[in-house]
Each structure stands twice: as C-alpha cells, then as structure tokens.
C-alpha positions in Angstrom: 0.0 0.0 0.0 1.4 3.7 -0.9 1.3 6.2 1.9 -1.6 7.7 1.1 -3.6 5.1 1.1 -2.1 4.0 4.5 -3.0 8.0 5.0 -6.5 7.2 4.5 -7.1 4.2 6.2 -6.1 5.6 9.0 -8.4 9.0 9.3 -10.8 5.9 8.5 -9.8 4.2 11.4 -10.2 7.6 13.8 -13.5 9.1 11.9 -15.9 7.3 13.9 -18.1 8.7 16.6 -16.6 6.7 19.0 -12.7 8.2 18.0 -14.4 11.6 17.7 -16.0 11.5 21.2 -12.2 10.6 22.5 -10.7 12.8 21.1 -12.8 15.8 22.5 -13.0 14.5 25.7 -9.3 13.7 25.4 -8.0 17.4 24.3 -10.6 19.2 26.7 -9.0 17.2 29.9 -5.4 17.6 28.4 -5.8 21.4 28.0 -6.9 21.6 32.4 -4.1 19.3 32.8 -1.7 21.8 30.9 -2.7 24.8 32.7 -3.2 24.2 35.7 0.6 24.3 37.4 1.4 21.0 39.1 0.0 18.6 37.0 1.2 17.8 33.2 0.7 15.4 30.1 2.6 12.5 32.2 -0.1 12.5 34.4 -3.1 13.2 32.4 -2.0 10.1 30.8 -1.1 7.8 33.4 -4.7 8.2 35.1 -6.4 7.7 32.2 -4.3 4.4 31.3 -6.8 1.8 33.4 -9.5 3.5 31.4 -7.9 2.0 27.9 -7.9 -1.4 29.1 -11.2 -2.8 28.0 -10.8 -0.4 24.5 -9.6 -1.1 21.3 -5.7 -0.4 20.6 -7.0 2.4 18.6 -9.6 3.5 20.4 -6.8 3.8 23.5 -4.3 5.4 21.6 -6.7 7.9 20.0 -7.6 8.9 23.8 -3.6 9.2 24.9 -2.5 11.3 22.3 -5.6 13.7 22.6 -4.2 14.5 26.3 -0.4 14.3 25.1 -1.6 17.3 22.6 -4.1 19.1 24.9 -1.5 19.0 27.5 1.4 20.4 25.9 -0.5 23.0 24.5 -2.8 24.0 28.0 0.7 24.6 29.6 0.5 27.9 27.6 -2.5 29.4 29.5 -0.9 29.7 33.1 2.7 30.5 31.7 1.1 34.0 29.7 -1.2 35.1 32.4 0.4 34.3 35.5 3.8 34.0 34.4 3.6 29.6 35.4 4.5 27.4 33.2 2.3 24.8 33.3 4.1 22.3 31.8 8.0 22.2 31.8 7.1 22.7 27.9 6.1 26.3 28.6 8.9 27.9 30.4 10.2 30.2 28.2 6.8 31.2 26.8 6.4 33.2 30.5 9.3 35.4 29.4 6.8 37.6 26.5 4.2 35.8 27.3 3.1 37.4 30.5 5.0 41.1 29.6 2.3 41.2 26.4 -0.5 40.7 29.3 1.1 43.5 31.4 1.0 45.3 28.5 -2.9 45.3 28.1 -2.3 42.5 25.2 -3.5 38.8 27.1 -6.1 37.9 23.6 -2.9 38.4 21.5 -0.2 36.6 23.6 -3.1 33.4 23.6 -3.9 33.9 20.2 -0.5 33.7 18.9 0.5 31.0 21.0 -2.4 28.7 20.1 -2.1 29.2 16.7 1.9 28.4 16.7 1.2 25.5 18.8 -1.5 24.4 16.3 0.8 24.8 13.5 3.8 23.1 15.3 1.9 20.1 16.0 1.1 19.9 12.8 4.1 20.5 11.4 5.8 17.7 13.0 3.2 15.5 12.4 3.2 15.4 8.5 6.8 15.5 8.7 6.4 12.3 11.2 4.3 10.6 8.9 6.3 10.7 5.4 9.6 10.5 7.0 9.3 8.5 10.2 11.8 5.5 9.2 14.3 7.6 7.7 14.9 10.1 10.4 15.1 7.1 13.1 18.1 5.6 11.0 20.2 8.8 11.4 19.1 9.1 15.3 19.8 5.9 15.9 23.7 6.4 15.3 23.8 8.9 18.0 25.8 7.4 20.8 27.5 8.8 23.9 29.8 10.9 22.5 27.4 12.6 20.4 24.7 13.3 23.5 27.5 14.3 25.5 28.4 17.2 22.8 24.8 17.8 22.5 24.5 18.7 25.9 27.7 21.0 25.8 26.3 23.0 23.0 22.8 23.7 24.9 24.8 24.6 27.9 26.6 27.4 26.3 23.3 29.1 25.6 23.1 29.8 29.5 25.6 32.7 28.5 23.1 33.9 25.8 20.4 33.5 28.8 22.2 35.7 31.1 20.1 38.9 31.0 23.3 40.8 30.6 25.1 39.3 33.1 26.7 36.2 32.1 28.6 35.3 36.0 25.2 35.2 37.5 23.9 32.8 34.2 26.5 30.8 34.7 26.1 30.4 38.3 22.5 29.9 37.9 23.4 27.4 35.7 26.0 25.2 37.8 23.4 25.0 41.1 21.1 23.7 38.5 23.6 21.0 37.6 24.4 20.6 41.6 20.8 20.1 42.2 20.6 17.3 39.6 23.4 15.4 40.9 20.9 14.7 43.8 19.6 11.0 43.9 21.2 7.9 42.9 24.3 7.8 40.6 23.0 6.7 37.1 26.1 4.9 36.2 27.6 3.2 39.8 24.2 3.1 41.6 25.1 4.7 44.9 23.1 7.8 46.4 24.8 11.0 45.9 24.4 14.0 48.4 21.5 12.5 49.8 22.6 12.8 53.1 20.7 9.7 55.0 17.4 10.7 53.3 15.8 8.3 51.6 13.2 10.3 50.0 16.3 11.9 48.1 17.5 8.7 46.2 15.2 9.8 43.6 16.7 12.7 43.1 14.3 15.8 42.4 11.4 15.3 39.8 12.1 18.0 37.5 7.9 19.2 38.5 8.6 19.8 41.5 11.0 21.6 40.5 9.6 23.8 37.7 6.6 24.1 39.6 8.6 25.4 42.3 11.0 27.8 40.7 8.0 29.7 39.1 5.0 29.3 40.1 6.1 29.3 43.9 8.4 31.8 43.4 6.0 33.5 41.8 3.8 33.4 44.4 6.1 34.9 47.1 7.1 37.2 45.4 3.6 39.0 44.6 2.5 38.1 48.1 5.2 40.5 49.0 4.5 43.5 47.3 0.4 42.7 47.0 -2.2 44.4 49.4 -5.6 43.1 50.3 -7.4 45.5 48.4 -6.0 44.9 45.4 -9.2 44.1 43.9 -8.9 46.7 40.9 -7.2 44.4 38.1 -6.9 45.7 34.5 -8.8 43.6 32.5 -8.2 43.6 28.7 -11.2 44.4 26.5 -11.8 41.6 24.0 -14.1 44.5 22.1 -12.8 44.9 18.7 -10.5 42.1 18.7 -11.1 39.5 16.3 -10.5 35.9 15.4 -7.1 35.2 17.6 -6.1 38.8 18.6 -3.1 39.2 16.0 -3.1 40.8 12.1 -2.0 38.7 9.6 1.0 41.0 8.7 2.2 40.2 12.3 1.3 36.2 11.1 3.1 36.0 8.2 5.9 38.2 10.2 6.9 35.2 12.4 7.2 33.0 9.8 11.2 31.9 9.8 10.3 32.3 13.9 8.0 30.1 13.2 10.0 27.3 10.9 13.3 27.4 12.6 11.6 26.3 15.9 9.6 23.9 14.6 12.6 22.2 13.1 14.2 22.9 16.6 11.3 21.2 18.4 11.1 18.2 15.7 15.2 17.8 15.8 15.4 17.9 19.7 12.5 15.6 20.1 13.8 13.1 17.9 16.7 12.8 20.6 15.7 10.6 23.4 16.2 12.1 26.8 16.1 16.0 26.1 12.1 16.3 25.2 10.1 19.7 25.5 11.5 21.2 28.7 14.6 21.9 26.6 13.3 22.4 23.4 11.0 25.7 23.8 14.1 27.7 25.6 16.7 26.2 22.7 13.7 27.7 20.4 13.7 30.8 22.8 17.1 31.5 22.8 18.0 31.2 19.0 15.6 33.5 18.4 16.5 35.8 21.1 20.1 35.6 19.0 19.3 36.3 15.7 16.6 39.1 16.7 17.1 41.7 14.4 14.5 44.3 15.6 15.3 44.7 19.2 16.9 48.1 19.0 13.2 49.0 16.9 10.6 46.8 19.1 13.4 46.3 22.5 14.7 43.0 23.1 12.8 39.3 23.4 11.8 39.0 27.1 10.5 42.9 27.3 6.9 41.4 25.5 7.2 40.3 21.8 5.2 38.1 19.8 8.2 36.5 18.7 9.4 34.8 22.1 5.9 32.9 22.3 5.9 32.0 18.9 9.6 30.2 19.1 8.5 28.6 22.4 5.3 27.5 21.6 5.9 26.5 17.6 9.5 24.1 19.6 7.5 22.4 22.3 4.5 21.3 19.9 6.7 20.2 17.3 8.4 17.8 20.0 5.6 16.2 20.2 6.0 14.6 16.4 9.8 14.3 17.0 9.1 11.9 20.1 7.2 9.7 18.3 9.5 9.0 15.9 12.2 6.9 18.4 9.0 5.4 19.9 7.6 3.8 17.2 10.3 3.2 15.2 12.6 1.6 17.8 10.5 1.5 21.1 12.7 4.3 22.2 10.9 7.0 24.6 12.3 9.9 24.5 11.1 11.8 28.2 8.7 10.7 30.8 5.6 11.4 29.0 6.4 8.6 25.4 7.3 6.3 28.4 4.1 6.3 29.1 3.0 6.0 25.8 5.6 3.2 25.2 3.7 1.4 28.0 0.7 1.9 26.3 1.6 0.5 23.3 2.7 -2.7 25.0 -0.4 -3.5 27.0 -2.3 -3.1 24.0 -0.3 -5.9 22.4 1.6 -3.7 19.5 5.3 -3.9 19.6 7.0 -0.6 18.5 9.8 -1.0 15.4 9.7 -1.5 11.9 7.6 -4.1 12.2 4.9 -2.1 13.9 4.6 -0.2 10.6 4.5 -3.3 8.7 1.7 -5.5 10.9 -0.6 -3.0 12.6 -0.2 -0.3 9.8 -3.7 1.1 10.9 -3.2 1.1 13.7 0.2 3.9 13.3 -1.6 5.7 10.5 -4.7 5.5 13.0 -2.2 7.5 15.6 -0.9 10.0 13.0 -4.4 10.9 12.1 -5.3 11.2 15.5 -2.6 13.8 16.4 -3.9 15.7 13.4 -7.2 16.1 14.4 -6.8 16.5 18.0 -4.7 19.7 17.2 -7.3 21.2 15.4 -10.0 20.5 18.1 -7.1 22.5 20.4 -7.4 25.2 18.2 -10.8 25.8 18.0 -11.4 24.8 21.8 -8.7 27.3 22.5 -10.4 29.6 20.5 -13.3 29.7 21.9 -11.9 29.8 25.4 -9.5 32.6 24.6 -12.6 35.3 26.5 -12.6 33.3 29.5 -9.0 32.9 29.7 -8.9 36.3 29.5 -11.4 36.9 32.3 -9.0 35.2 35.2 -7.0 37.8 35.1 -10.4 40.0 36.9 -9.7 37.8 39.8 -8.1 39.5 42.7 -4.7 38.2 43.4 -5.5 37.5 46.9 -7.8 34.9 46.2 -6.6 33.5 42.8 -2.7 33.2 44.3 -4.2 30.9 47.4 -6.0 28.5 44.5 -3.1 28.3 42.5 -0.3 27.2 45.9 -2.7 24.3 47.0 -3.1 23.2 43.3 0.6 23.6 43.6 1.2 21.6 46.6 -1.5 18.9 45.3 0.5 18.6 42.2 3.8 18.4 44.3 2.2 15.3 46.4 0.6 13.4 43.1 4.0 12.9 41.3 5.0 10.4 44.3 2.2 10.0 46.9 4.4 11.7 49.8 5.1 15.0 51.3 9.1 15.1 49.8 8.0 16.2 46.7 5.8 19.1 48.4 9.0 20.3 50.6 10.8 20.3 47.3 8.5 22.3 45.5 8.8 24.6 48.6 12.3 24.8 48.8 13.1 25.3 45.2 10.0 27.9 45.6 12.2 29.8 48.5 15.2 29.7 45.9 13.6 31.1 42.9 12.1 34.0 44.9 15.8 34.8 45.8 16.5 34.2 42.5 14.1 37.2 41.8 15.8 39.3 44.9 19.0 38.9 43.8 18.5 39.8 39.8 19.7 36.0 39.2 18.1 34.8 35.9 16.1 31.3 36.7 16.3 29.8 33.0 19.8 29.0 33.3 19.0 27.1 36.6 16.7 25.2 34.1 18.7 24.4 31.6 21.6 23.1 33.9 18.9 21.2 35.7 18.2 19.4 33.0 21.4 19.4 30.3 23.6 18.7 33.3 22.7 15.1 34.0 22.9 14.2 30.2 26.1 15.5 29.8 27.6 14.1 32.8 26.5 10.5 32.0 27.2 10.7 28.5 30.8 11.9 29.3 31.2 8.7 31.6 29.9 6.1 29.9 32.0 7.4 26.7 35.2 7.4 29.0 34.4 4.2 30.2 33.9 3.1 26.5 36.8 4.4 25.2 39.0 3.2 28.3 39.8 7.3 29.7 40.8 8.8 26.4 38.7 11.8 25.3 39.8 11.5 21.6 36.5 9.8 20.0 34.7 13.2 21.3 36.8 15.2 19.1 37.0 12.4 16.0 33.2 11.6 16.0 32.3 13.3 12.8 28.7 14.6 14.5 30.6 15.2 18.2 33.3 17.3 16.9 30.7 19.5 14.9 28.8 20.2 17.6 31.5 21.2 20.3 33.0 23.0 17.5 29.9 25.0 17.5 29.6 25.8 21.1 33.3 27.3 21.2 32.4 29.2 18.6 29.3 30.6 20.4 30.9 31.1 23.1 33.9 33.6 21.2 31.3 34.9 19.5 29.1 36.0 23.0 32.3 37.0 25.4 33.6 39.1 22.2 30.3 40.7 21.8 31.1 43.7 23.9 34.7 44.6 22.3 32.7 44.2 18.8 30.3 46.6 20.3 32.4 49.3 21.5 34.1 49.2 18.0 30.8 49.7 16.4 30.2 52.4 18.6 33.3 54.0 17.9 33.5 53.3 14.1 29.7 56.0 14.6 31.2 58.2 16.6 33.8 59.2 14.6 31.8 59.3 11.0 
C-alpha cells in the first residue's frame, strides 16, 4: 500500500463517533491538565491508562494522544497570564508571554500561542508521517559521545540567557547541575548528596522543581509586594479584537520564527532524553540571537510576539519528533512517550519496523489522531480565549491561594508523599531569591536538565573508550557540535569589544 492510502485508512480508522468522542473529551481534559501548574501530560495520561484497558488499541491510543496534545499546549494558559508554566514545555513562553498581558495584550499573547502550537503540531506531524523511518536511522547512530556534545552545546546558551550578566547565568546554571546530581548515581548506583534521606534517592522530579522555581516563586514574590485590596485588576477588553487577537501581517511576520523552531522542536524531540522542557528555551534562545529588531521593538523577554511564537511553535513540534524513536525503535524519548511506550505494549503492538508493517492502521490511525486532536485544540482554545482572559479580573488575593494548594497537590501526586511538596517549597524559596537577587532562573533550568545528560554521557564514553577523550573530538557529529559551542561562546564574550568598536567606528563618521 502507498502512503496515502495508509494516510486514509487511517483517518478511517479515527473518523468514527466513537474516535471523535475521545478525542474531544481527550484534548478538553489535556488542555486543564496543561494549565493548571502542578500537574502535566505525564499525568493526564497515566490516570487515564486503566481506562484504555477494556478499548480497542485504537480506540486507546486515539484517547492518549488527545491528552499528550491538549496538555502540551494547555501549559500555555498559566505560563502568559500568571507567568507559570504549566508544563516544563512552557517555560520560556512566560518570558513575552506574561510582559504582552502586562501590556494590556493577554487575547494576542493566547492567540499567537495557540495558533503556533497548532501549527507546530502539525508540522511535526506530516513530517512524522512521510519520513518516520528515515529520520530514526540517522538518530539511531547517536551514541554517547554525540549526546554528551549535544549537551555541551545547549549549555553554552546559558551565556546567551544571562540577562546581561553572564557570571550570574552561569552560576544559575552550575546550582542547577548541583541540584541534579541529587539521587542515585545513574552509572555506579550509589546515592549521591542524599545525606541519609531516603526520599532523596530519587533525586528531584524536575515538576517539583519547575513548579517550584516559578509558580512558587512567583507566588512569594507577589504576596510581597500585593495588598488586600487589590481588587482593581486591568482587564483587557476583548471589544474589537477579532479571530485570535493578532493581524496577519504580524502572522506572516513570524514566519522563519516560526519554521526554525519547529525544526528545533522536531530535531530535539527526535533525541531521546532531552524532550520539550529543553526544546521551547533552545527555540527561545536562538531567536533571542538572531533578533534583528530589538533596538526597533526592544529586546525578546521585554513582550514580543516572537518569544511565544519560538517557544510555543518548539514544544508542539516535540511532540511529532518523540514519536518518531517510539515507534520506530521503542525508544521513549522523556517521561511522557514512556508512558505512551507502555501503552503501546499492553495493548499488544510492539514498537519498530515491524509495527509499521503488521498493525499499519493502527500507526496511520495514531498520526491521524494527532492531526485532528490539534485542530480540536485550536478551535477549543479559541473559543476559550474570553474566558482565559477573564481570570485575570480575579483579585490576586484569592486567585494566588488556589493556584499554591493546586501547587502543593500537584507536588504530592508525582510520588504520593510529602518530599515532593517540601521540594516544591524549597526550590519555591530559591527562585524568589532568584528574583531578589537579579539571578536569571532559566539557566537554573537548563543546567537542571542538560547537566545530567552530559555528565552520564561523558562517563559512559570514558568508560567506552577506556579514559581517552579522543573519540569526542574524532566523531564526525561530536566534533561538529562542540566546535559550534566554542564558537558561540567567542562569538558572545567578544560581543562587547565588537560593540564598542561599532560604537566607535559612529562616533567618529
């Protein structure tokens, strides 16, 4: 059978009012999931697993991957108006996000990143379902050396992250690592800086920890300087804004934005291991490099369009990328594909090639599935954009109190016991000193989560290659991508002598 027929058979297989009723149900609960801070796709789909059991394996896999899409996308609604990310997927999209709300724009920051999510889903999901096979062949010769140079070249874009001052970055960046280092060694096996406490074998979920960072943090931090009469909140009119709040000059505007991060989100997602919680700020920051109007419009982070389009386009698109390892090796590539991966198996289907030979409907039947849950997101988001909108008329004092116990709830659900709560706490208490302290949080992040994969990359390959660092530097896709991150990192600690010579070169004309 050609593709499009497989193509066809399986919109055939989802087209029925049973698939159709999933799928809304699906998407709606995936979108609450998304935005409300604690709880995320993972989740949503591991309490709705028992329910698959007595389904079809299409049926089931129809309902999962209406949450995984919801989910990834609802993160967007908490991280623009109330600065949480509501996923790890949605970090960097608080950083314009919520200055367009400040800025009396809330229908326009939702608009645009609903759309770009829309598109990036569906993006990576054609892409996923011509050239599936082939893409897994090339990922599949990425070893150790290759993830450990990987890593190295998305640490150096904490110095591009450093809000102008790259020796707090940087030390934002190594307590990130420090924290991670928490928990079990992955390569010996022995607890690490646990200090007796059991509880801290795991190490700390990286929820807890997001959740923590920003949304505690958060919370603090406009406890602090809130008053109990703050009751007066500016609301932003939704009169004479139509369709999703933005013009199609400012749509057709993002569009490079709007490739480059979808091939970002698609590329990283591929990799097993990195996922969406690193995708969105890679998206973030390249297009925070390569801004060319932010002497015109200011900078990315000051509220720009552009910042939630990268972030938003990157984290959907990492949703098509992720599938790819699953089904073509039975590779998951983070926490919430695991969960699909176990799916997959209790429903009797066996990801790799052969999964695309024997149950053919059953992978075209996902594909089509991912295509039309996005656009049920779209219009549900659509349509919700007014009330959205209209959470920001609730006084802080009262919607600041819902959001910490929904906090604190989604602290306990990750393990069923209070150390995940006192983590969320603790990291809360850090990020709001963070904030005190003018120390940029998203380098915190990104060591959080690069740090580990570079660390165990670099060991394993030194245990491979018997101590010599050599096959890091003669690894054809290694070398290329350390050679890149020296060369970013020249290109950002000569940035200010290359300024003051273009300053001089005007002053004296």
């Amino acid at each position: 059978m050609s593709t499009l027929q497989l193509i066809g058979g399986g919109f055939a297989t989802v087209l029925t009012p049973t698939g159709i009723f999933l799928m809304l149900i699906g998407v709606a609960v995936g979108i609450v999931f998304g935005a409300l801070p604690g709880l995320s796709a993972t989740m949503a789909i591991a309490l709705f697993l028992p329910v698959t059991y007595a389904m079809t394996s299409s049926n089931a896999m129809t309902l999962l991957m209406a949450l995984f899409i919801g989910a990834i996308s609802g993160g967007l609604i908490s991280a623009i108006l109330l600065h949480i990310p509501g996923t790890p997927s949605s970090v960097a999209t608080c950083f314009d996000g919520h200055p367009l709300v400040k800025k009396g724009q809330a229908a326009k920051a939702l608009g645009v990143g609903v759309v770009f999510s829309f598109l990036g889903t569906i993006f990576s999901t054609l892409l996923l379902m011509f050239i599936a096979p082939q893409i897994a062949r090339v990922a599949i010769n990425f070893g150790n050396f290759e993830f450990f140079s990987i890593a190295i070249f998305s640490l150096t874009m904490i110095a591009t992250l450093s809000s102008g001052n790259m020796v707090k970055g940087i030390m934002a960046g190594v307590i990130g690592f420090m924290f991670s280092t928490v928990g079990t060694d992955a390569i010996e096996g022995t607890a690490r800086f646990t200090f007796g406490q059991t509880a801290l074998k795991g190490g700390f979920d990286m929820l807890a920890v997001m959740v923590g960072l920003f949304a505690v943090g958060e919370i603090i931090s406009a406890a602090e300087t809130s008053r109990h009469n703050d009751e007066e909140v500016t609301q932003p009119s939704m009169k004479g804004i139509k369709g999703f709040g933005f013009t199609m000059k400012e749509f057709w505007s993002q569009g490079w934005n709007a490739v480059r991060s979808a091939l970002i989100g698609m590329g990283i997602g591929i990799l097993p291991g990195i996922g969406g919680g690193t995708s969105n700020m890679m998206a973030y920051t390249v297009a925070k490099n390569s801004d060319k109007h932010a002497d015109e419009l200011g900078p990315l982070g000051t509220g720009r369009i552009d910042g939630v389009v990268a972030s938003e386009t990157a984290n959907n698109a990492t949703i098509g990328g992720a599938m790819v390892p699953l089904l073509t090796l039975g590779i998951p590539g983070d926490t919430t594909t695991a969960m699909l991966l176990g799916a997959l198996t209790l429903h009797g289907l066996t990801p790799g090639p052969l999964l695309f030979q024997n149950q053919a409907d059953v992978v075209y039947g996902i594909f089509a599935a991912m295509l039309i849950a996005s656009v049920i997101m779209l219009f549900m988001e659509f349509f919700g954009l007014r009330v959205f909108v209209k959470l920001l008329s609730i006084p802080k004092y009262i919607l600041l109190p819902c959001v910490f116990v929904l906090c604190v709830i989604g602290a306990y659900a990750l393990k069923n016991n209070m150390s995940q709560v006192i983590a969320c706490l603790i990291f809360g208490a850090l990020g709001f000193a963070f904030k005190k302290l003018d120390i940029p949080s998203t380098p915190f992040i990104l060591g959080f989560i690069l740090g580990p994969l570079a660390e165990v990359n670099y060991r394993r390959g030194m245990i491979r290659t018997k101590g010599s660092f050599g096959p890091f530097l003669t690894s054809p896709i290694s070398a290329i991508f350390l050679a890149i991150a020296v060369a970013v990192l020249v290109l950002y600690a000569t940035k200010p002598l290359r300024q003051k010579r273009k300053a001089a070169k005007v002053a004296s004309k």
